[in-house]
N, C-alpha and C positions, 0 to 999 in steps of 0.2 A: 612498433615504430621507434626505429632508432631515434635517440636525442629528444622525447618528448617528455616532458616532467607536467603531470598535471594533479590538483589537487581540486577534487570535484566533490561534494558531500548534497545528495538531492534524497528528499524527504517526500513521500511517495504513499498516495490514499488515493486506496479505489474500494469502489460496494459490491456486495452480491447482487446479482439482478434485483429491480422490485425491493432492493432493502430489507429479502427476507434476512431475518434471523436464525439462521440456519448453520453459523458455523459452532458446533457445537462445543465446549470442551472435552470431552470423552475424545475426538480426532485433533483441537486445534494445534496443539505441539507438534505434531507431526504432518499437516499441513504446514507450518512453520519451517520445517526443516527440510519439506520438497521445494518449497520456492528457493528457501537460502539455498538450494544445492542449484537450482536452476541460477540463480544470481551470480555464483561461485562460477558454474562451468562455463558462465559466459564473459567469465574474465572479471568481474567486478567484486567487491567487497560489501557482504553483508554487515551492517553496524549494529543491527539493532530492528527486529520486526517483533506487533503484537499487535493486539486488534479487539472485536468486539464481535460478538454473533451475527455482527452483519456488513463489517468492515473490514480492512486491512492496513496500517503504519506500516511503511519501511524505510528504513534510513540507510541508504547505500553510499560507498564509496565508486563513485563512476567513472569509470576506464575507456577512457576514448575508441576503445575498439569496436564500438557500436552503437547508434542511436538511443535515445532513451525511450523513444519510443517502439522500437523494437526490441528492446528489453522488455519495456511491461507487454507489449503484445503476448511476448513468449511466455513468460510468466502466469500472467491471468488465463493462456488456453492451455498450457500444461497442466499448472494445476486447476485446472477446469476437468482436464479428460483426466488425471490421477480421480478428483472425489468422487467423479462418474465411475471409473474403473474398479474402485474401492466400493461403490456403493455407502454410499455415506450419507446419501441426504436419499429422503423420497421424492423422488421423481429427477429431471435432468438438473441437474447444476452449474449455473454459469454466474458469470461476474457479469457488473452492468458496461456498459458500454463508456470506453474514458477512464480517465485518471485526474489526479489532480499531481503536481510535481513541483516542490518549494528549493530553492536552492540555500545552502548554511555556509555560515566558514565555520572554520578549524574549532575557531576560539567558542563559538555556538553548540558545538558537540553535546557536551552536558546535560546541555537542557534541552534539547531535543532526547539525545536518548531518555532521560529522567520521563518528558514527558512522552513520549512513547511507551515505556516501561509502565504508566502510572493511568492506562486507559479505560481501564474498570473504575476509578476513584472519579476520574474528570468524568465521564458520562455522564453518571449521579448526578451532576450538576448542569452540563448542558445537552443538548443533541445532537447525534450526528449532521444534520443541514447545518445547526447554527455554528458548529465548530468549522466546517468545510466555510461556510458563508466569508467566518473572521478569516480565515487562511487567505483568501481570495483579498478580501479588502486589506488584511495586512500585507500583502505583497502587491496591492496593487494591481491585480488583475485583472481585467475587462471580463464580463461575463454575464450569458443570458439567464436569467432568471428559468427560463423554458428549460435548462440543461442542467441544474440543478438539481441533483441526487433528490429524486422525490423524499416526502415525511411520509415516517408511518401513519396508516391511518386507526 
């Protein structure tokens, strides 16, 4: 799009179905590197993805040339049919239904990627509901209780 100058930076978490813990490190790097290519060929900028055995952070640079929600669509079922194609996990593999999606400026970068970069450390100390929970109340989200990334049990 001629003459469009935009500067979009949105921070982006979704779960494996049921919050198993399934993504393991022996493949997660390389998981890592089929979404950022999915994120890439769809015009946008990866800034920064890392995760936990049962989540996913990403922090992209987003490119008006497609919904965001059509991003992650494509994202979470690609790589859904790569880990099944790979055989990676027993049994079938999918991501839970939704996303969560936080919008940054420029000047915010840092600490966002820092704290995406630093996701095995913060776990140790909270969970993933309680962390998604503050996301939500820090940005002021509306939101049902009902649709909350279940807790392990």
């Amino acid at each position: 799009m001629a003459n469009t100058y935009t500067q979009i930076h949105i921070h982006c978490v979704f779960a494996v179905r049921n919050r198993d813990c399934i993504i393991d490190n022996s493949w997660k790097n390389d998981l890592y590197k089929y979404i950022t290519g999915i994120v890439q060929a769809n015009g946008h900028k990866m800034i920064q993805i890392n995760g936990m055995p049962d989540h996913v952070h990403l922090l992209i640079g987003l490119r008006p040339v497609q919904s965001l929600s059509e991003l992650m669509k494509l994202v979470k079922q690609d790589s859904s049919k790569w880990i099944n194609k790979m055989a990676l996990t027993r049994g079938r593999f999918s991501w839970q239904e939704g996303f969560g999606a936080f919008s940054y400026s420029r000047s915010q970068l840092p600490m966002v990627i820092d704290y995406i970069r630093k996701q095995e450390a913060h776990h140790k100390q909270k969970s993933f509901r309680d962390e998604y929970v503050e996301f939500l109340e820090k940005f002021d989200v509306d939101y049902d209780e009902r649709y909350i990334f279940s807790s392990l049990e």
